[in-house]
Phi, psi and omega in degrees: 000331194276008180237018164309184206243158159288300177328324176297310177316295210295307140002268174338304166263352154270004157284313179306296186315317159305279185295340143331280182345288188309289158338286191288007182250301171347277180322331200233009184301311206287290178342269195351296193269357179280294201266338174283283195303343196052039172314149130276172207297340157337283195304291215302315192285359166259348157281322167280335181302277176349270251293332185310302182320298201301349188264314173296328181304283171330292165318280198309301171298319193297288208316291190325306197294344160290348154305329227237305192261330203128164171265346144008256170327280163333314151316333171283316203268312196282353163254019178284282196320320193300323190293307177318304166321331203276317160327310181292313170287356188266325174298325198269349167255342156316294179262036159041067143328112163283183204311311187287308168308308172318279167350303195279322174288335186257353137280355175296290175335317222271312203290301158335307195320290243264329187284317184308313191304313168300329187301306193280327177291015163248007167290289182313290168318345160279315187269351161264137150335135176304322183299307193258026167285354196285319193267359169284312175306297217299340179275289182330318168286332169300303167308318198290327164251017142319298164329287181310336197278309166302299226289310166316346180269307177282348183276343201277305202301298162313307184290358183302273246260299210192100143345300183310307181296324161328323172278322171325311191273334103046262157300333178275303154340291200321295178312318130000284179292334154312298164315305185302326170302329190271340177261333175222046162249084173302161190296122183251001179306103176307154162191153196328309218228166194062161246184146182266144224250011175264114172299329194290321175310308167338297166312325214247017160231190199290152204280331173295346190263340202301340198249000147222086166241152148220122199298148147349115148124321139287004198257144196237147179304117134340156200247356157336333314272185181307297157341331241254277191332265174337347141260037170244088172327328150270017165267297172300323198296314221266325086029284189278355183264330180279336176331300190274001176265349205256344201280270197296002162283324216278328191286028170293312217247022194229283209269359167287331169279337179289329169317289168281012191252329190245341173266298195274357146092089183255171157276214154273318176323314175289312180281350126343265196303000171305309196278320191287318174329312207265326155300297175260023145289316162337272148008249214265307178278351219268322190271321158329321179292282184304341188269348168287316194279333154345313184278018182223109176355137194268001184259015168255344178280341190266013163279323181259336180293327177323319177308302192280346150287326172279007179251329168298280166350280185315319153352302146329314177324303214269019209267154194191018131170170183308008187269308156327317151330279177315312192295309208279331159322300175322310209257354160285291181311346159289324210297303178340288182315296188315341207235329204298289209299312190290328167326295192297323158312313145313315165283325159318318193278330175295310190259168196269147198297329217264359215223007187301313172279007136301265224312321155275359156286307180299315171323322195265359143313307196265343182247028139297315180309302172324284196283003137291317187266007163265330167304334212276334170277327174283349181261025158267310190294318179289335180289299206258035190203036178253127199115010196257101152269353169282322176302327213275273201324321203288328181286321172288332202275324193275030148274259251294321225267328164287340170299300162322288177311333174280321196300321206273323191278347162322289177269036167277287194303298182235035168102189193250186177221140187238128176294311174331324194306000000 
C-alpha cells in the first residue's frame, strides 16, 4: 500500500469525506419524509425510484466523459455540486419545503454522487497495477466505510435537534472533498502515446503506466462510443448479475431504517450506531477479509457470498430488538466485505485501457440503477407487507439468490477471474 501512486492517498480521503457527507444524511432522509413531513413510504420510494434515471445517466456520461476530457474536472466539479445542493436542501427543510421541491434538489445530490464514482474507480485502475487492484478497491471501500462508520453515528446524534444541520455540514464536507482533489489528484487518464510529463507524478506511478499517461490538454477522445460496453457479452452478463446483489444491498440504507426504527423499535441513536457497527467493521476487516479470500477465485467467493447474504437478510425477520440487530449487521457485513470489492475489480479487468471511464461509467448505470430501484422495492414491500416481516425480508433475501445464480451461471460460461489475472 505504501507504494501507491499519489492520486490513489488523495482518492481515499476524498472517499472518507465524501461518504461522512453521505453517510450521515441517507439513513435518516427517508425518517425525515415519513415522520417529519408524514410522506408515505411509496411516495419515499419513488424518489429514489427519480434518482435511479438520474444516477444512471450521470454514471454513465461522467465515465464516458473522462475518457474524453480527464478525470480531473469531473472530480472537482461533481462534490463541488453536491455540496452546493446539499446547501439547498438544508434551506428547504429549514422552512419545512413541501416534498416535491425537496425531493427534487435531493435527486440533484443523487446526480453528483453518481458522477464521482466511476471517475475516482478508474482513477485507481490508471494508477495501479492489475495484480494488485482486488487490495486497491478493498482499501477504497475501507475509506467509503469509515465515512459510513462517522457520517451515521453523527448524524443519529444530530438528527434529534436538527435535520438541517445534517445538510449543512453536509455541504461543507462536499466543498472540502472538492478542494482536496483540486490540490492533489493530478490528471491520470490513459491514452496509447505519449508519457506523463510531471516528473514528480511520473515516479510515483506503476512502471507499466509512465508510457500512457498524458496531461490535460493533450488527451485525444477515444474513438468508442457510449454502446461499446454494452456489446461486450460478457460484461453485460457481469452487470446484470451485481444489479441484483447491488438491489439487496440497497435496502441498507431505506428499508433497514424504517424497520428497525418503526417495527422493532429502536431508537434513531441506535441505528447510528447500526451503520457505524457496519462501518467500521469494514474498516478494520475489510483488508483482512480479502487477503483470505485471494486464495479463491473471485467469481466463487460472490457465489457464495450472494447466498450468505440473502440468508442474513431473511434473517431479519426474526430480530425483534437490538441486540439482534447488532449480531445480524454483523453478519450482512461479512457477506459485504466478501463480495463488494471483487466487483469493480472485475470489471477493471474486462476493460481495455483506453476505454476504463466508459467501461465504469455503464457499471455504474446498472449499480446506480440498483440502489435507486432498491429502497423503491423495499418501500413497495414495507407498504405491502405490513407487520408480515418474514414475506417483507423473505422477499428481499430471492435478489442475493438471484444474483448468485447468474454469478455461477457466469463462471460456467466464461471461467473463473483470479485477482492475480
Amino acid at each position: 500500500m505504501s507504494t501507491w501512486p499519489r492520486p490513489v492517498w488523495v482518492i481515499l480521503l476524498g472517499w472518507v469525506i465524501n461518504s461522512t457527507g453521505f453517510g450521515m444524511i441517507v439513513p435518516f432522509m427517508s425518517l425525515y419524509f415519513h415522520q417529519v413531513l408524514g410522506i408515505p413510504m411509496k411516495f419515499i420510494g419513488l424518489l429514489f425510484l427519480a434518482t435511479a434515471i438520474v444516477r444512471a445517466i450521470s454514471g454513465m456520461v461522467s465515465g464516458r466523459l473522462s475518457d474524453r476530457i480527464g478525470r480531473r474536472p469531473l472530480l472537482i466539479l461533481a462534490p463541488a455540486g453536491r455540496g452546493i445542493t446539499f446547501f439547498v436542501v438544508a434551506f428547504l427543510v429549514h422552512h419545512r419545503a413541501p416534498f416535491f421541491p425537496t425531493a427534487f434538489v435531493i435527486a440533484v445530490t443523487f446526480l453528483m454522487a453518481a458522477a464521482y464514482q466511476p471517475v475516482a474507480q478508474a482513477v485507481v485502475a490508471d494508477a495501479v497495477e492489475k495484480n494488485r487492484r482486488l487490495q486497491a478497491y478493498a482499501w477504497t471501500r475501507v475509506a467509503m466505510n469509515l465515512g459510513w462508520a462517522l457520517g451515521p453515528a453523527m448524524g443519529g446524534y444530530i438528527s434529534q435537534f436538527s435535520y438541517t444541520f445534517l445538510f449543512v455540514i453536509g455541504g461543507i464536507l462536499g466543498l472540502g472533498a472538492a478542494l482536496l482533489v483540486f490540490m492533489g489528484v493530478p490528471e491520470t487518464a490513459p491514452i496509447k502515446t505519449g508519457s506523463f510529463p510531471e516528473k514528480g507524478i511520473e515516479k510515483d506511478m506503476p512502471e507499466e503506466k509512465r508510457e500512457t499517461i498524458r496531461p490535460m490538454g493533450n488527451l485525444r477522445p477515444p474513438g468508442d462510443s457510449f454502446l461499446v460496453p454494452l456489446r461486450d457479452k460478457p460484461f453485460v452478463h457481469y452487470a446484470v448479475a451485481t444489479l441484483f446483489l447491488y438491489l439487496l444491498m440497497a435496502q441498507l440504507v431505506a428499508t433497514l431504517p424504517v424497520y428497525a426504527v418503526e417495527w422493532v423499535q429502536i431508537s434513531k441513536v441506535q441505528l447510528g450506531h447500526l451503520f457505524a457497527l457496519n462501518g467500521l467493521l469494514v474498516v478494520f476487516l475489510q483488508t483482512s477479509v480479502i487477503r483470505y479470500l485471494k486464495r479463491f477465485s473471485i467469481l466463487r467467493v460472490q457465489v457464495f457470498g450472494s447466498l450468505a447474504y440473502a440468508l442474513f437478510y431473511f434473517l431479519m425477520a426474526g430480530a425483534d430488538a437490538f441486540p439482534a440487530l447488532l449480531v445480524l449487521i454483523v453478519g450482512i457485513t461479512l457477506a459485504e466485505m466478501s463480495v463488494t470489492p471483487g466487483t469493480v475489480t472485475v470489471v477493471s479487468q474486462m476493460a481495455p485501457a483506453k476505454s476504463m471511464g466508459n467501461y465504469m461509467g455503464v457499471f455504474g448505470l446498472f449499480s446506480s440503477a440498483a440502489w435507486s430501484f432498491g429502497p423503491f422495492i423495499g418501500g413497495l414491500l414495507l407498504d405491502f407487507f405490513p407487520g408480515r416481516p418474514y414475506a417483507l425480508w423473505g422477499t428481499v433475501a430471492v435478489l442475493g439468490i438471484i444474483a448468485s445464480g447468474f454469478y455461477m451461471k457466469f463462471r460456467s460460461r466464461f471461467g473463473d477471474i483470479w485477482s492475480g489475472s
